[in-house]
C-alpha positions in Angstrom: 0.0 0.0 0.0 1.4 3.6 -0.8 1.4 5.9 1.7 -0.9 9.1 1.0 -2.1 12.2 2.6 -5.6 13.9 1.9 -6.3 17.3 1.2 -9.6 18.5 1.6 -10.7 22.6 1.5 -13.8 24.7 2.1 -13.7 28.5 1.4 -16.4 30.0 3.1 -17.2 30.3 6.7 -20.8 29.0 5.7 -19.7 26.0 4.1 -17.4 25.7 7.4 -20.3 25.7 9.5 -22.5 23.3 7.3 -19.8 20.6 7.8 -18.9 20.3 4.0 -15.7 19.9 4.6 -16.3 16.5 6.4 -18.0 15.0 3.3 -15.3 15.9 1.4 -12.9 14.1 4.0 -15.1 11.3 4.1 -15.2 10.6 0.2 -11.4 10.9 0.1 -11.1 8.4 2.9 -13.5 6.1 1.0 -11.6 6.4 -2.2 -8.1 5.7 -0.7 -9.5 2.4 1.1 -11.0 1.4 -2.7 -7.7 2.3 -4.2 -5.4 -0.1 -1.9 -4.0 3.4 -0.5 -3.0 4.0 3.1 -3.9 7.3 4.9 -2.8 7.6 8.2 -5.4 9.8 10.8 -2.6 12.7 11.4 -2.0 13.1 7.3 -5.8 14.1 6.5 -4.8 17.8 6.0 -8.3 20.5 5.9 -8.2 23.8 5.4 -11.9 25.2 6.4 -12.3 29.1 5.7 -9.2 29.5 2.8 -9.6 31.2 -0.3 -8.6 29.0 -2.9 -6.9 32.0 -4.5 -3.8 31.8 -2.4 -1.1 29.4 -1.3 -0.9 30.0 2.0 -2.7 27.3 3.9 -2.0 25.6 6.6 -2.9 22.8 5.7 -1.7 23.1 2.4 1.3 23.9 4.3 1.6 20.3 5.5 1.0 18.0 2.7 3.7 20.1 0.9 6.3 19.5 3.8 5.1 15.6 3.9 6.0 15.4 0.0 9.8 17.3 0.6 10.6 15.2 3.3 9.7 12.2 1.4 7.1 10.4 3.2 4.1 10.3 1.0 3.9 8.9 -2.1 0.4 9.9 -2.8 -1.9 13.6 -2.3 -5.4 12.5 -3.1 -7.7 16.0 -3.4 -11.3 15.9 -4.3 -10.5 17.8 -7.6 -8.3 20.2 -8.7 -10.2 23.3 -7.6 -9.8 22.5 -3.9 -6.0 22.2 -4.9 -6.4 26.0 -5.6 -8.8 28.2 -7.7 -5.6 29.1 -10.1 -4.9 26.8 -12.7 -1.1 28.3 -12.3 -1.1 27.3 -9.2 -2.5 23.5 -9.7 0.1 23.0 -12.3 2.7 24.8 -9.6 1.8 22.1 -6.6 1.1 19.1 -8.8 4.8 19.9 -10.6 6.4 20.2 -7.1 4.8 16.9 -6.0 6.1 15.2 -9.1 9.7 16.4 -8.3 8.9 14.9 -4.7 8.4 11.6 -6.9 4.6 12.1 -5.0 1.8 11.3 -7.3 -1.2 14.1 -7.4 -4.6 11.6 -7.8 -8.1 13.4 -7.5 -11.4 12.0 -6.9 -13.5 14.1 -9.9 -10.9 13.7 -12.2 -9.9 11.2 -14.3 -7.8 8.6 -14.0 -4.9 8.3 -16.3 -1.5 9.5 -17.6 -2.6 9.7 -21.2 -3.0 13.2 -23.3 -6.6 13.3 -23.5 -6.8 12.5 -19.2 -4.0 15.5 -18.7 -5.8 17.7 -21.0 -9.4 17.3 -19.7 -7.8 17.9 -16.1 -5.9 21.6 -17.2 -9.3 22.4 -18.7 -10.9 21.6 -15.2 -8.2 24.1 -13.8 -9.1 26.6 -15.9 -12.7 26.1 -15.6 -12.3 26.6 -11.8 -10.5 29.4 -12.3 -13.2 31.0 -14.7 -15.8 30.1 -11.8 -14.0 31.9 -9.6 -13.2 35.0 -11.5 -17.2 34.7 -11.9 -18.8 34.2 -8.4 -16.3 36.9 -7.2 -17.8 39.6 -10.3 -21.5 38.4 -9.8 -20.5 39.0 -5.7 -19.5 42.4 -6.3 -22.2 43.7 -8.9 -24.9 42.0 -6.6 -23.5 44.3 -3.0 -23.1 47.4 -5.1 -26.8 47.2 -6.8 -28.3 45.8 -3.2 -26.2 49.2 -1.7 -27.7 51.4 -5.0 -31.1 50.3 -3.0 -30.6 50.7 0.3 -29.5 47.4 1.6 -27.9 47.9 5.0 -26.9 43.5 4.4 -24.1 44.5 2.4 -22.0 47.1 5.0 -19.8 44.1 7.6 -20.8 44.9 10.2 -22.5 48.2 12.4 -20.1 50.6 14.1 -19.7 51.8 17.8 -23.2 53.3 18.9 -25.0 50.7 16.8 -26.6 47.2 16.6 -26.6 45.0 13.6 -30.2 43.3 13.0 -30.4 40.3 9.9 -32.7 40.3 8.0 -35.8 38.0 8.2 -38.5 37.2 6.1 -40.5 40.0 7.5 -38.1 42.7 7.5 -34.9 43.2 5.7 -31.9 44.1 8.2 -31.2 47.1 10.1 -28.6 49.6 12.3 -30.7 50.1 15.5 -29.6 52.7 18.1 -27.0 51.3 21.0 -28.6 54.1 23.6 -25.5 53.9 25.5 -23.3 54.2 23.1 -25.0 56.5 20.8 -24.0 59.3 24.2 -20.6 58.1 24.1 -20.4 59.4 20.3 -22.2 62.6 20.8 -19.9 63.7 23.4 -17.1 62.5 21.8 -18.5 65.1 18.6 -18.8 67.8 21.4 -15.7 67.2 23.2 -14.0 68.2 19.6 -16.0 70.8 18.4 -17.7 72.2 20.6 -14.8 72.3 23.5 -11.9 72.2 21.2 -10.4 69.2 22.7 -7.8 67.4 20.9 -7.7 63.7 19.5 -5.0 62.7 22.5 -7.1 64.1 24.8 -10.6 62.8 24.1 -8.5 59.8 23.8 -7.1 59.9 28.0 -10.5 61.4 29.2 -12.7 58.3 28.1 -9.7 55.9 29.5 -9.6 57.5 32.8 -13.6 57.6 32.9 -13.2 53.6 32.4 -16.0 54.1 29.5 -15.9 50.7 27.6 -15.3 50.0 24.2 -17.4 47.9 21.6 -14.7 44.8 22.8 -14.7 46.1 26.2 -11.3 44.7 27.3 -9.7 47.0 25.1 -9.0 50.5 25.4 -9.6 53.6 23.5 -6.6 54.8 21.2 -6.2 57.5 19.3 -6.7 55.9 16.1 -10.0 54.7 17.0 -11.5 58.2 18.1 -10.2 59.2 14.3 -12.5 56.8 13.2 -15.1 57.9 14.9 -15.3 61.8 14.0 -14.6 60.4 10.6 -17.1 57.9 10.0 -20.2 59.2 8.0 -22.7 56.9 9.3 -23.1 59.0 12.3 -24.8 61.7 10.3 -27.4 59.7 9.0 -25.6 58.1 5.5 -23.8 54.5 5.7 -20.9 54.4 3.2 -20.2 51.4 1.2 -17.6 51.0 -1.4 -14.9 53.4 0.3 -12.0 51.5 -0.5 -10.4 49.4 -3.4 -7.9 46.9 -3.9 -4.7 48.3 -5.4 -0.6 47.6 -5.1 1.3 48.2 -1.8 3.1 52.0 -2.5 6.1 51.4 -0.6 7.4 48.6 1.0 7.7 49.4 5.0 10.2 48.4 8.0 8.4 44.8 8.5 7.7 44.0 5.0 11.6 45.1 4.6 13.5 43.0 7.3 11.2 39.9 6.3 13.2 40.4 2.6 10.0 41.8 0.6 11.4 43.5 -2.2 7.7 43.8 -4.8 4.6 45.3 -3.8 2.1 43.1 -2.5 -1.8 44.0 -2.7 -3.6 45.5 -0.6 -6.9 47.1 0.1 -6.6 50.1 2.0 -6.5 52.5 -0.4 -9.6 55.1 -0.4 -12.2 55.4 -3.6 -13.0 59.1 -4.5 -16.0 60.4 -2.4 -18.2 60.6 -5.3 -17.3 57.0 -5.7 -18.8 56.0 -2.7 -22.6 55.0 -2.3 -24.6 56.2 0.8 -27.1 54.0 2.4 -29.8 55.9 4.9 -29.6 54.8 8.8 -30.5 56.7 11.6 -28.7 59.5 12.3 -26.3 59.9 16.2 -25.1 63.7 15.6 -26.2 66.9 13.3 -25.1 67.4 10.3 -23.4 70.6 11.2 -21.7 68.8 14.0 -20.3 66.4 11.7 -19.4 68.9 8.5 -17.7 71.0 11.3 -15.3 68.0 12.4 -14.7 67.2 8.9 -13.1 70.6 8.8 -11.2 70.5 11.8 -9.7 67.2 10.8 -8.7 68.6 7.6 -7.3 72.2 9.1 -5.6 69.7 11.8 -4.2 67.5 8.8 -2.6 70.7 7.3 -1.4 72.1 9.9 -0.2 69.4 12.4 3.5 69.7 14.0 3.4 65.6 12.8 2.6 66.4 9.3 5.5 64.1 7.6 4.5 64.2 4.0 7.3 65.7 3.2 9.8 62.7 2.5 13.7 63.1 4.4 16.6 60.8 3.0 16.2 58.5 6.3 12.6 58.2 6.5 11.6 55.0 7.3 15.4 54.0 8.3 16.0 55.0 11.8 15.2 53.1 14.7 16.1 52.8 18.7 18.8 50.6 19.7 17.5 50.1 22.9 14.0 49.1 22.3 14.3 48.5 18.6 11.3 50.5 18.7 11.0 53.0 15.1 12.0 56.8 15.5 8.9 59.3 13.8 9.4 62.5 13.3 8.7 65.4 15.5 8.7 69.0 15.3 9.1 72.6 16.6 8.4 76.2 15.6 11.1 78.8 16.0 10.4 82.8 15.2 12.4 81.8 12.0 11.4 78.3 10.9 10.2 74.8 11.6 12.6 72.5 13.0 12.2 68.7 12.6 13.3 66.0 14.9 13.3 62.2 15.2 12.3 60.5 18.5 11.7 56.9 19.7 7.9 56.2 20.0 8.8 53.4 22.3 9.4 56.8 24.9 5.5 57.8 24.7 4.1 57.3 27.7 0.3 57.2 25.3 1.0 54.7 23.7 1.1 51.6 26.0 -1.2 50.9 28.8 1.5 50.6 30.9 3.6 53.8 30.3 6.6 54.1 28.1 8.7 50.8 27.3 11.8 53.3 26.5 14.0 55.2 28.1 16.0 56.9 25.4 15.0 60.6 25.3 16.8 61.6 22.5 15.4 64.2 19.9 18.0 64.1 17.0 17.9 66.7 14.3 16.8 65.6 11.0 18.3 68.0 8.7 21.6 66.5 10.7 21.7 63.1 10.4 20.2 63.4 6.9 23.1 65.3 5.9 25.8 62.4 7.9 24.5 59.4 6.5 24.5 61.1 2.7 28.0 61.6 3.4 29.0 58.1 4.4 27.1 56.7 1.1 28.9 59.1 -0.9 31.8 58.4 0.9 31.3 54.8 0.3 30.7 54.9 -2.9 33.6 56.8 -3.6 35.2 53.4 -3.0 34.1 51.0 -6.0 36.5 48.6 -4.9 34.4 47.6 -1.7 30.7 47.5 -4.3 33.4 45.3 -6.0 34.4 42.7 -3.6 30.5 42.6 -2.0 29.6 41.5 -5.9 32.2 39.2 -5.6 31.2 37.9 -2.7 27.4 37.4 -3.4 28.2 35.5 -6.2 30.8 33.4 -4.8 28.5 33.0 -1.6 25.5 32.1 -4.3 27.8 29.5 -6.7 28.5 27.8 -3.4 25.0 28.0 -1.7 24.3 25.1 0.6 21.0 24.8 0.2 21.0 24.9 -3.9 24.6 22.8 -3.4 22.8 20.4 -1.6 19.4 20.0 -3.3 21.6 19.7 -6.3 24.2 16.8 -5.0 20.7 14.9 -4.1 19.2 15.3 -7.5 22.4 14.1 -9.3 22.4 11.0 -6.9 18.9 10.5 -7.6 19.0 11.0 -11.2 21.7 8.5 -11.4 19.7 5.9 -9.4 16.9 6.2 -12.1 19.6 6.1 -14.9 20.7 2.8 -13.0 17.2 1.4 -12.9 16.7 2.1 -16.4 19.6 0.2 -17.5 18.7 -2.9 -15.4 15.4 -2.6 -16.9 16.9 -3.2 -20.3 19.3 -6.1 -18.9 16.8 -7.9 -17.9 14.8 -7.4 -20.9 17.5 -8.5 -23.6 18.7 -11.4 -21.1 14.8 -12.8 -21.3 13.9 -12.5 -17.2 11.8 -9.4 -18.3 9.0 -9.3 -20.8 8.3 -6.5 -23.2 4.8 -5.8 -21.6 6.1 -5.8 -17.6 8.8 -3.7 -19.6 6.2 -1.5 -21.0 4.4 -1.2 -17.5 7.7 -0.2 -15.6 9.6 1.8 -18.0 7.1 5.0 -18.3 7.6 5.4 -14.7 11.1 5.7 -14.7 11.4 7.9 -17.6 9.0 10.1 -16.3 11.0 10.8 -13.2 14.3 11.2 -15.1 12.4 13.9 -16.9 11.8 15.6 -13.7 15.1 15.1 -12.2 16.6 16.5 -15.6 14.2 19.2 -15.3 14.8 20.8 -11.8 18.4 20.3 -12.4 18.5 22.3 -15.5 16.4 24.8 -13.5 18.7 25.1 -11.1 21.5 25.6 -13.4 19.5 28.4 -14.9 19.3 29.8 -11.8 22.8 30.2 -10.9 23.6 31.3 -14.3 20.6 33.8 -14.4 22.4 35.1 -10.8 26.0 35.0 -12.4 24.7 37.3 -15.1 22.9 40.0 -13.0 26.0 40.2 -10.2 28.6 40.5 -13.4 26.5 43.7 -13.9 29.6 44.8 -12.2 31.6 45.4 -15.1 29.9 48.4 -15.5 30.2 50.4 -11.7 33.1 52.1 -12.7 30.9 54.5 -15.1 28.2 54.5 -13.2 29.7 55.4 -9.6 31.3 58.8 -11.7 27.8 59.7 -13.0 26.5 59.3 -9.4 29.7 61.5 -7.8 28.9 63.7 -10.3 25.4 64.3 -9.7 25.0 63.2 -6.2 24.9 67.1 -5.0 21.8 67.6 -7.4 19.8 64.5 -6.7 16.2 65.7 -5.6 15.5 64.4 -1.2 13.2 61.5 -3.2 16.5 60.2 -5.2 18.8 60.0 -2.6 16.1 58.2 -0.3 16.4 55.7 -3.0 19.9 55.7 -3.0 20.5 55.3 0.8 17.9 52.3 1.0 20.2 50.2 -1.2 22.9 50.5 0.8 21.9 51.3 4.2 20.2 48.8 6.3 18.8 50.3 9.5 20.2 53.7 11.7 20.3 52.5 15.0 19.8 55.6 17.6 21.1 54.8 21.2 22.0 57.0 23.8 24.9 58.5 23.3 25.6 56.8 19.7 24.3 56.7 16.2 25.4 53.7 14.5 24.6 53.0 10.7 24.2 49.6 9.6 25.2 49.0 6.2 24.3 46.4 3.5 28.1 46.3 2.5 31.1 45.6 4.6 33.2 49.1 4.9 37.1 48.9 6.2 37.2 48.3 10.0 39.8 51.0 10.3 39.7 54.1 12.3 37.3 57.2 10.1 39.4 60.4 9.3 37.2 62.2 11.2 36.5 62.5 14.9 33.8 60.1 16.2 32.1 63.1 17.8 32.1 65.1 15.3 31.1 66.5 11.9 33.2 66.2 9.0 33.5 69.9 9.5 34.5 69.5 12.6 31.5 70.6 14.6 29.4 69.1 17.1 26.1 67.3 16.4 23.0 69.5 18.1 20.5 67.3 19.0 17.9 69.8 20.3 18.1 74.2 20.5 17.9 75.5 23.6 21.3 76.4 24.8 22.5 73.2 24.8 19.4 71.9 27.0 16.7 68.7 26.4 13.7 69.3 26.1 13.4 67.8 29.5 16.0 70.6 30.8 18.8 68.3 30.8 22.3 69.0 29.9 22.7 67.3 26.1 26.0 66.0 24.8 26.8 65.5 21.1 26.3 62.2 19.3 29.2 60.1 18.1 28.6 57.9 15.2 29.8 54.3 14.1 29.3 53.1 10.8 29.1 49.1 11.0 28.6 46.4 8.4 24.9 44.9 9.1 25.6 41.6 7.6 28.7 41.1 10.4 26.9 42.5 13.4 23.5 41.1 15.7 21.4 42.6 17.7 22.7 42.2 20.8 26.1 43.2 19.6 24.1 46.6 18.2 22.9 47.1 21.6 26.3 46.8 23.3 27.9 49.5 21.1 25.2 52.1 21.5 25.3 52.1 25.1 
């Protein structure tokens, strides 16, 4: 008996609450017994609730790790769709099994190896894909024309100050009025434009009053009062369509240390208002009340001391060594200008229940350290010869991979263990201990895995040679790194953001030391200039005031490190900043 692991998938919560998943499990378990297959009770893999759109599934998850470490022979699925909804994707997972020498078999599917069987199977795929694409149109069209009448069925779910009714066949559903929380809003309206209070402090005055929230073990934040003042149901008009899928615009400091290097989608990204379609419910505040928020969010928008659209070189970049907390930026006005400054928000004593996690209080110009860590990349780049060697080094580090080394060494084993087979196949044969039909029955088999092993071998090779080729671009940095000198006093704040974030990894702020990690090594000798000082030989100013914090404390200049990030860790980053 071969040794097989089910997958079985339902997308929907409704289908995971009608049990359909357990039919599906049930048939497969049937099937296997019928087939002379064996499925042992911790290999039946389900994934209840998961899009079929996506790969990442739990469960999904587990048969793929069963098939690389080699201990299934066998992934029996209902049918391809519950594989996934893609046929990309079916071909992807069926392909990998095959190089796992695991055989894909589905219940409604049929059963063969011949063109016509594979065939009628990719059409399934792409059927399932079609069907997809459709029920997720038809969805769609259906909410917006049940929103164009009214429909309250199609919003997810009621906000703060109301109750969400279904419908029934009497009445269709409803937002009725949460009397206790229907005050809670209005004052909240009043506390902002009546009595002028700000966000923060709406915010502390509900905590400290203990008033619950719609979870009621949470707390009110900052954001969530936002969302409140901003949400137009309050005035009497439900909005539905308000946001739209669309690509990821930047790629920020979590996406970035988990590698992501291309946009992802997302779905927070805001329709046009006269995109959006109102739906009539009962109405918690005026509508003056609510137009005149509008405007002080806007005129608070405008004119807040946070307002960071303008970009800075390091934005995005700078973070606490202490707390490993990020550093946003602050700012103050002078009789002359606006000063900006970075600060840990790990030090904000709003933002956790329990006070601030951080005791680093330092404000650090940004105009400052902008202006430092351009200089170290120019400086850096003034060197070709270190770009040079890290090229080197990548691809020397990527020829000799252990992983791909590895994988490889076990597909050329492999391979020649099917070669061997082959040839014994044909011994036998010519010596008359093998007939030409058991020959016939045992030969496909093994040529068919050959053709995989050849397959992922030659992929691999294309892979190094495909790496080879982009580090060799190289040859040219020479060129390049003069155009760059040349120009780099010209660049616009946006282009040498982009410049810094390919070869700057993070800018670690710590008490009395600012130390930039790069993505190259640099020399471990001693900098030409002073460690607490400027390259023009002036201190760094971390605050104005006659040399005092903003906390009336004496202040002391910074002294930067510059420090390879691929030779350093954590703890090591730590050590050097205190």
């Amino acid at each position: 008996m071969r040794m097989t692991a089910i997958y079985a998938r339902v997308s929907s919560e409704q289908q995971r609450e009608e049990n359909t998943i357990a039919s599906q499990t049930a048939s497969l378990i049937e099937f296997a017994k019928s087939h002379d297959l064996e499925v042992p009770g911790e290999w039946v893999c389900e994934d209840e609730g998961y899009s079929g759109a996506t790969l990442e599934r739990p469960g999904l998850e587990r048969v793929r790790d069963l098939a690389a470490e080699g201990q299934i022979q066998v992934v029996l699925g209902y049918s391809p769709d519950r594989l996934s909804r893609k046929y990309a994707y079916q071909i992807l997972l069926i392909e990998e099994f095959a190089r796992h020498g695991v055989e894909t078999l589905f219940v409604k599917s049929p059963q063969g190896d011949s063109a016509e069987d594979q065939l009628l199977v990719q059409f399934q795929g792409m059927i399932a894909e079609y069907e997809r694409a459709q029920i997720l149109e038809r969805s769609r069209r259906g909410k917006r024309h049940r929103a164009q009448s009214g429909e309250i069925s199609v919003m997810s779910g009621a906000p703060y100050g109301y109750r969400y009714v279904r419908k029934t066949d009497e009445a269709p559903a409803a937002y009725i009025i949460d009397e206790a929380e229907a005050r809670i809003v209005q004052r909240v309206y009043d506390m902002y434009t009546v009595d002028g209070l700000s966000i923060g402090e709406i915010t502390r005055r509900l905590n400290a009053e203990g008033i619950a929230t719609r979870k009621r073990s949470a707390r009110w934040e900052r954001s969530t009062v936002w969302g409140v003042l901003r949400n137009s149901a309050y005035r009497g008009m439900a909005c539905f369509g308000k946001t739209r899928i669309s690509a990821r615009t930047r790629v920020m400091r979590p996406q970035r240390r988990r590698g992501v290097t291309r946009p992802s989608t997302t779905a927070g990204h805001e329709r046009p208002r006269e995109e959006w379609i109102e739906i009539p419910v009962p109405a918690l505040v005026t509508e003056e009340s609510f137009a005149r928020a509008q405007e002080l969010l806007h005129e608070n928008k405008i004119r807040s001391r946070r307002r960071t659209i303008a970009p800075s070189v390091v934005q995005g970049l700078v973070s606490c060594a202490r707390c490993g907390y990020a550093f946003s930026r602050t700012s103050t006005q002078t009789s002359a200008r606006k000063i900006h400054y970075y600060k840990c928000i790990g030090s904000d004593g709003w933002r956790k229940l329990g006070g601030p996690v951080c005791d680093n209080g330092r404000f650090v110009r940004q105009e400052l350290l902008d202006q430092i860590v351009w200089a170290e990349v120019i400086r850096l780049l003034e060197e070709p010869a270190l770009i040079q060697q890290e090229l080197d080094r990548r691809l020397a580090a990527a020829r000799s991979s252990d992983p791909t080394r590895k994988r490889e060494q076990s597909l050329q084993r492999e391979s020649t263990h099917v070669g061997k087979g082959i040839e014994r196949l044909l011994n036998a044969y010519q010596e008359g201990l093998l007939s030409i039909e058991q020959l016939r029955e045992r030969m496909p088999v093994l040529r068919q895995r050959q053709q995989a092993l050849r397959a992922e071998l030659q992929a691999i090779a294309d892979q190094t040679n495909d790496r080879a080729a982009f580090l060799r671009l190289a040859e040219t940095l020479t060129a390049f790194l003069a155009r760059l000198r040349s120009a780099a006093e010209t660049l616009s704040v946006t282009e040498r953001q982009r410049i810094v974030r390919l070869l700057v990894k993070d800018v670690l702020v710590g008490e009395d030391t600012i130390t930039i990690c790069h993505s190259i090594p640099i020399p471990s000798g001693p900098l030409q200039n002073d460690s607490s000082q400027s390259p023009d030989g002036q201190h760094y100013l971390l605050c104005t005031g006659r040399g005092k914090s903003p906390a009336g404390e004496s202040v002391s200049a910074l002294r930067f490190r510059f420090v390879d990030a691929a030779e350093i860790s954590a703890p090591a980053v730590r050590e050097i900043c205190r």
